[in-house]
C-alpha positions in Angstrom: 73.4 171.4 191.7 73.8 169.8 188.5 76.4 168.6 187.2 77.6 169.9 184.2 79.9 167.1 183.0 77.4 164.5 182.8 76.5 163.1 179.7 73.6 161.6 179.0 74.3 159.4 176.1 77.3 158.2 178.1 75.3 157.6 181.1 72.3 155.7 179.0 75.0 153.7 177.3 76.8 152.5 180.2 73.6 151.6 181.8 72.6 149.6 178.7 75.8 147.5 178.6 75.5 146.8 182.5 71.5 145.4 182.0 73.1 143.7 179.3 75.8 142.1 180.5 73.4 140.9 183.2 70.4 139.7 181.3 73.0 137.9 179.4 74.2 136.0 183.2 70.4 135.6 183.7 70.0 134.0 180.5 72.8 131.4 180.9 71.6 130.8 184.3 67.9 129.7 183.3 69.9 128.4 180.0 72.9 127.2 179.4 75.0 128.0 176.3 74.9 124.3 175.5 71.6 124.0 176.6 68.9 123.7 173.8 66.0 125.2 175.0 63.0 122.9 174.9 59.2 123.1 174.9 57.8 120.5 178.0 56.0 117.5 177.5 52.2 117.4 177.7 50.2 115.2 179.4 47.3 112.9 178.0 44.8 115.3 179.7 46.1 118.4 177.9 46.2 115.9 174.6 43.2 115.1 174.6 41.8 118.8 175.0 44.2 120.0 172.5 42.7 117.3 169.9 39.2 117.6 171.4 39.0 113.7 172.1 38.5 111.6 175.3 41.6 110.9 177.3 40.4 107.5 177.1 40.5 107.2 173.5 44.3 108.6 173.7 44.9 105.2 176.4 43.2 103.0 173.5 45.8 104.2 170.5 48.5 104.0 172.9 47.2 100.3 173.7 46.4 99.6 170.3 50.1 100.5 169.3 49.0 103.2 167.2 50.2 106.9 166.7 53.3 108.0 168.7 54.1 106.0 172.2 53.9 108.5 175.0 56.5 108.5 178.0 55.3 107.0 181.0 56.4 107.8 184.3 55.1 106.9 187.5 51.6 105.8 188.2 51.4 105.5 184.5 50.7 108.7 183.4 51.3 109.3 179.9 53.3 112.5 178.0 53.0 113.2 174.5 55.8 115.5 172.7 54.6 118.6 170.9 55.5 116.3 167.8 53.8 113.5 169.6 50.9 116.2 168.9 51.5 117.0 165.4 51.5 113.2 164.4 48.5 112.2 166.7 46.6 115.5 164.2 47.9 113.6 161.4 46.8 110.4 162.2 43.4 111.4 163.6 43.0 113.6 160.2 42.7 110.5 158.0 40.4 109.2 160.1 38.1 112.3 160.4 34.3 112.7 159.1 35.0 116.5 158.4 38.1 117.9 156.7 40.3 120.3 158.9 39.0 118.7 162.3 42.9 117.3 163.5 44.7 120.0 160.8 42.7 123.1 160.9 44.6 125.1 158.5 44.7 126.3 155.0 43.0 124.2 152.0 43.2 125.0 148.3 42.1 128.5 147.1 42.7 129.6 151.1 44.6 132.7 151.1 47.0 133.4 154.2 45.9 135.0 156.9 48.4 137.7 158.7 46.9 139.3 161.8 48.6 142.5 162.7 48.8 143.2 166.5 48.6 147.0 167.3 48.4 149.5 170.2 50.4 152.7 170.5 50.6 152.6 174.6 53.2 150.2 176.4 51.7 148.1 178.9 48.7 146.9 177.3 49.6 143.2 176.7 50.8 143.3 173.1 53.3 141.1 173.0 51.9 138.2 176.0 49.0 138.2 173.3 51.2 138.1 170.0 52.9 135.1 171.6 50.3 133.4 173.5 48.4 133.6 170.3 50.9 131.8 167.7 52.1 129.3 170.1 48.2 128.2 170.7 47.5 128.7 166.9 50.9 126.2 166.5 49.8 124.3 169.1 46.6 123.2 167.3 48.0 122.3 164.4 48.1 125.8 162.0 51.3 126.4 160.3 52.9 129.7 162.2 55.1 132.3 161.2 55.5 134.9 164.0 57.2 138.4 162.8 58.6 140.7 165.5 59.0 143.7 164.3 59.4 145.7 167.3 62.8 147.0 167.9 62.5 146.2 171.7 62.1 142.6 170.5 60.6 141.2 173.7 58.6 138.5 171.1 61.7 137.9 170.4 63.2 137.3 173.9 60.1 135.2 175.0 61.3 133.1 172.2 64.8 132.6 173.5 66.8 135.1 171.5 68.8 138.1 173.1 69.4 140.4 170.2 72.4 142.2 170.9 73.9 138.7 171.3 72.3 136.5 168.6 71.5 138.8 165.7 74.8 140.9 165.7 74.8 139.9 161.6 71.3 140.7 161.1 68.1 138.6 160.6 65.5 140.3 161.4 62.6 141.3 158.8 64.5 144.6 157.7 67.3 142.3 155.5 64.1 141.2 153.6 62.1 144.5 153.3 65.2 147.4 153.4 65.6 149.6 150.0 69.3 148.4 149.2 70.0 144.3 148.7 67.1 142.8 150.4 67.5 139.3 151.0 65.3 136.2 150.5 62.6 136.2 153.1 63.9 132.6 153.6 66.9 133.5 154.8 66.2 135.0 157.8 63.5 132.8 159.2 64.3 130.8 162.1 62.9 127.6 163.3 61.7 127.4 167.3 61.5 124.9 169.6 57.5 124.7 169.1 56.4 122.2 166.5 54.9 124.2 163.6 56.5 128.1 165.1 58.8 129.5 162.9 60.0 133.4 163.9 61.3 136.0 162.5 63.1 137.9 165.6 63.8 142.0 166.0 66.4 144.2 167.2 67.1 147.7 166.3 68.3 147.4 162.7 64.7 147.8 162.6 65.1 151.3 162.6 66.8 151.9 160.0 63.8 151.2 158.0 61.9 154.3 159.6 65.0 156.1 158.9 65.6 155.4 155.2 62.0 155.6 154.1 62.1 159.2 154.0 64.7 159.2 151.2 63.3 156.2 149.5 60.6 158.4 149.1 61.8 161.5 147.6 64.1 159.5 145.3 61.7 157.2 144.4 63.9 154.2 145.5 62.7 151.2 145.2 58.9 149.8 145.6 56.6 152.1 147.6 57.4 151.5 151.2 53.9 150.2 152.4 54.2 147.2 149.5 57.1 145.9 151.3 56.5 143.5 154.0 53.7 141.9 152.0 55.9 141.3 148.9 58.0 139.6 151.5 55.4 137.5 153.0 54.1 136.7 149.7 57.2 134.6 148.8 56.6 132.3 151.5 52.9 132.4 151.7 52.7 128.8 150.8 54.6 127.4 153.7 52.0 128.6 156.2 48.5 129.2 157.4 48.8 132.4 159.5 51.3 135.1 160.1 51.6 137.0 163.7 52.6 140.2 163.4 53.6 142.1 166.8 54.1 145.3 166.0 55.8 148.2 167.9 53.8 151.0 170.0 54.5 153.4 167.3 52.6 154.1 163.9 55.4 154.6 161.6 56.5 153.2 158.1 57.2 149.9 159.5 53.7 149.3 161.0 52.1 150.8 158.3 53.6 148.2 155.7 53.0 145.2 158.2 49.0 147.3 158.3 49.0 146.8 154.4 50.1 143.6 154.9 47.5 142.2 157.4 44.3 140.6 156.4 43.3 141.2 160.2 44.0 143.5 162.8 44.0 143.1 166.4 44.2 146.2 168.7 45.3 145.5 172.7 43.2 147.6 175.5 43.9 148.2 179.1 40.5 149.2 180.2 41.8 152.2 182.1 40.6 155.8 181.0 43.8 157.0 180.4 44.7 153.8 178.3 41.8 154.2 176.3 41.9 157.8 175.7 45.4 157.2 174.3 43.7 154.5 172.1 41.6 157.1 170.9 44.5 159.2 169.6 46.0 156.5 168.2 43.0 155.1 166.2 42.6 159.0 164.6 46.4 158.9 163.8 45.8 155.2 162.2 42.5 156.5 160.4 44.7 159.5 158.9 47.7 158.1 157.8 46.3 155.2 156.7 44.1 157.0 154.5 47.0 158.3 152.6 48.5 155.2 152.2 44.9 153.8 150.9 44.8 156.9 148.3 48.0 155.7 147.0 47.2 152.6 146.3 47.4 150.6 149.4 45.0 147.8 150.2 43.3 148.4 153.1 40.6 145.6 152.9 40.3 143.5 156.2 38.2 140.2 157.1 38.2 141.3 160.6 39.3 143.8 162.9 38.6 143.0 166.8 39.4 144.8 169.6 40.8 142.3 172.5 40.4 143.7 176.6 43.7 142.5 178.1 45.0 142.7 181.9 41.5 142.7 182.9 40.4 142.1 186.7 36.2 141.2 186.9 36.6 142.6 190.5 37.1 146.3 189.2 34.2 148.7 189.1 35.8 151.2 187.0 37.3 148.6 184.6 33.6 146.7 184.1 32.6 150.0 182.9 35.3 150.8 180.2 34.3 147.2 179.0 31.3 148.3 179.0 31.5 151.7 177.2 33.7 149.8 174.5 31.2 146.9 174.0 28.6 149.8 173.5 30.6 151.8 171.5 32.2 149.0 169.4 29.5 146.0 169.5 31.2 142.9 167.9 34.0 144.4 167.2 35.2 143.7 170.8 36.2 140.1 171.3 33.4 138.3 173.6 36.6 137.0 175.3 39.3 139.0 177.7 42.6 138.2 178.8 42.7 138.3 183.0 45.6 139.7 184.8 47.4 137.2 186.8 50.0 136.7 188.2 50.6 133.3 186.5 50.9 135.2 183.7 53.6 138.0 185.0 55.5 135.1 186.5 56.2 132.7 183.8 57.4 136.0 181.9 60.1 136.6 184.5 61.6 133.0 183.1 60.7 134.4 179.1 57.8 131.8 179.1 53.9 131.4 178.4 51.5 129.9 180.4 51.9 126.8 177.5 55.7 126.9 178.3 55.4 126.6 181.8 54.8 123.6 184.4 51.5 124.5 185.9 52.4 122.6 188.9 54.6 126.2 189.9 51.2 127.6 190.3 48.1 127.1 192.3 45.8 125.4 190.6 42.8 127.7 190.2 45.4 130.1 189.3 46.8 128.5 186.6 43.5 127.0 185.4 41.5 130.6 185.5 44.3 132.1 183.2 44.8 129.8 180.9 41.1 129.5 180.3 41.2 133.0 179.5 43.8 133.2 177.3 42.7 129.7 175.7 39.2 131.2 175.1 40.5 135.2 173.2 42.6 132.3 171.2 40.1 130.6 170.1 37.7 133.4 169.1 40.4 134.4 167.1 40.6 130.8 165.3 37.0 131.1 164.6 37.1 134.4 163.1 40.3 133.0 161.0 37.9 129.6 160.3 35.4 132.4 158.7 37.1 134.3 156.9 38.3 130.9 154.9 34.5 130.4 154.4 34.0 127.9 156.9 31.5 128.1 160.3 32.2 125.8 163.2 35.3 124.9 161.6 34.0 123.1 158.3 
């Protein structure tokens, strides 16, 4: 029988505040309150692939006294700092035959590039790609500003911020872009423990934004809602080569402004039937509203939009031949590249890390190695695309 006095707000509440309390215990564990939480040391292997040089010639700059000393432990191995990274790009930049080999990013008359990642359907890797793509993107020497703007905020907590605990004044992208006394975009920009990744985090004051467009728009409040987020971008455009936008699985006012926003557009698939049939009432919904937005003005020109396969397993007949219907369908527009399911992956989330985060030595080797690859090679793709839309092939 059921019971009439039960109320479910109460009930959803109290169950809230007891996952929060103890996400908040699981946080302190893995993180102590005066604990600053730090990004691992690299070793010269990883250097030397990051740079695209020869271990070797990293020993001979080390030698040579040149550069930033690495730390060496026992049987001499050496471990470089992601700043140790950044200076090593700096150093080997004034050194290099083409411009943009060691520092990759923007050059005069390059305009920003902000890639918007989208899907309307939980569960098909949206965020893991958002923030395995800007930390790669940082790690290789681009200047990153990653923008959650899903309420749910899990960008956010892979980046070491619980919002109900560490925005309870605000700070998230709706101070800059809301109706009534927006703040400087400045202002709410946060520095992150990787070298080049700043972030703006989430939390549910994003919201409000869905909820006060409405009005803005009947009173004519304000600038038209979908102008927003890139009139806030554009006052910091200059401090960065690329924005990351993870959006949330909705299309509503605040993903059609970051959409207005974007020069690119990345869309997440599970290649599942059921995933892709819902991608297929999302794109019509996207192609609709869109439109609108478009006939009022809206810039809707993009350099690129790519479809990337995520949680994909090689092994499964049925999901081969999604890929396969999509690569038909879609041609180029598919990244060549996929990102594998693995459990390295879902693991280093339970800590709210990435595969760069992590110590690979928690992990089997080939394990490790084939998803990092993986994700290492959609990232890259997605450079290259970034590289051409500057005007430049190969990276020059």
């Amino acid at each position: 029988m059921k019971d009439e006095t039960l109320r479910i707000d109460t009930l959803v509440g109290d169950h809230a505040q007891k996952l929060s309390e103890r996400l908040q215990a699981h946080r302190a564990q893995l993180f102590p309150p005066n604990a600053q939480r730090t990004l691992r040391t690299f070793t010269s292997g990883e250097v030397a692939t990051l740079l695209g040089v020869k271990d070797a010639y990293l020993r001979k700059l080390h030698l040579e006294g040149r550069g930033p000393q690495p730390e060496i432990r026992a049987g001499g191995r050496r471990y470089y700092s992601p700043d140790d990274i950044q200076a090593l790009r700096v150093l080997l930049e004034q050194g290099a035959k083409s411009p943009g080999t060691y520092l990759p990013g923007r050059r005069e008359g390059d305009k920003l590039q902000v890639i918007t990642v989208i899907n309307f359907k939980g569960g098909s890797g949206k965020t893991t790609t958002s923030a395995h793509l800007a930390q790669k993107l940082a790690l290789d020497g681009y200047r990153v500003l990653a923008i959650d703007l899903d309420p749910q905020a899990s960008f956010s907590a892979l980046h070491g911020f619980q919002p109900e605990f560490d925005l309870l004044d605000g700070g998230t992208l709706y101070d800059a872009i809301r109706y009534d006394d927006p703040v400087p975009m400045r202002d709410i920009i946060q520095k992150t423990y990787f070298t080049n990744l700043d972030i703006v985090p989430g939390n549910l004051d994003l919201m409000e934004f869905e909820h006060e467009t409405p009005r803005a728009i009947v009173t004519h409040q304000g600038n038209l809602f979908f102008t927003r987020v890139g009139e806030a971008l554009a006052s910091v455009e200059d401090d960065y080569d690329v924005v990351v936008m993870d959006c949330p699985p909705q299309l509503g006012f605040l993903t059609m402004s970051a959409l207005s926003a974007a020069t690119a557009v990345l869309v997440t698939v599970h290649p599942q039937m059921l995933d892709v049939m819902s991608m297929c009432q999302f794109l019509l919904m996207t192609s609709n509203l869109l439109g609108v937005v478009a006939e009022a003005g809206g810039d809707m020109s993009y350099d690129w939009l790519r479809y990337v396969v995520t949680r994909y397993e090689p092994g499964d007949g049925p999901q081969n031949q999604m890929v396969s219907f999509m690569r038909s369908m879609f041609g180029e527009h598919v990244l060549n590249n996929t990102v594998l399911k693995s459990t390295a992956i879902s693991d280093a989330g339970i800590t709210k890390q990435t595969l760069y985060e992590v110590e690979k030595s928690q992990f089997t080797r080939t394990t490790y190695e084939r998803a990092i690859e993986s994700i290492n090679a959609v990232n890259g793709e997605i450079a290259g695309l970034m590289q051409e839309s500057w005007g430049r092939k190969d990276g020059t």
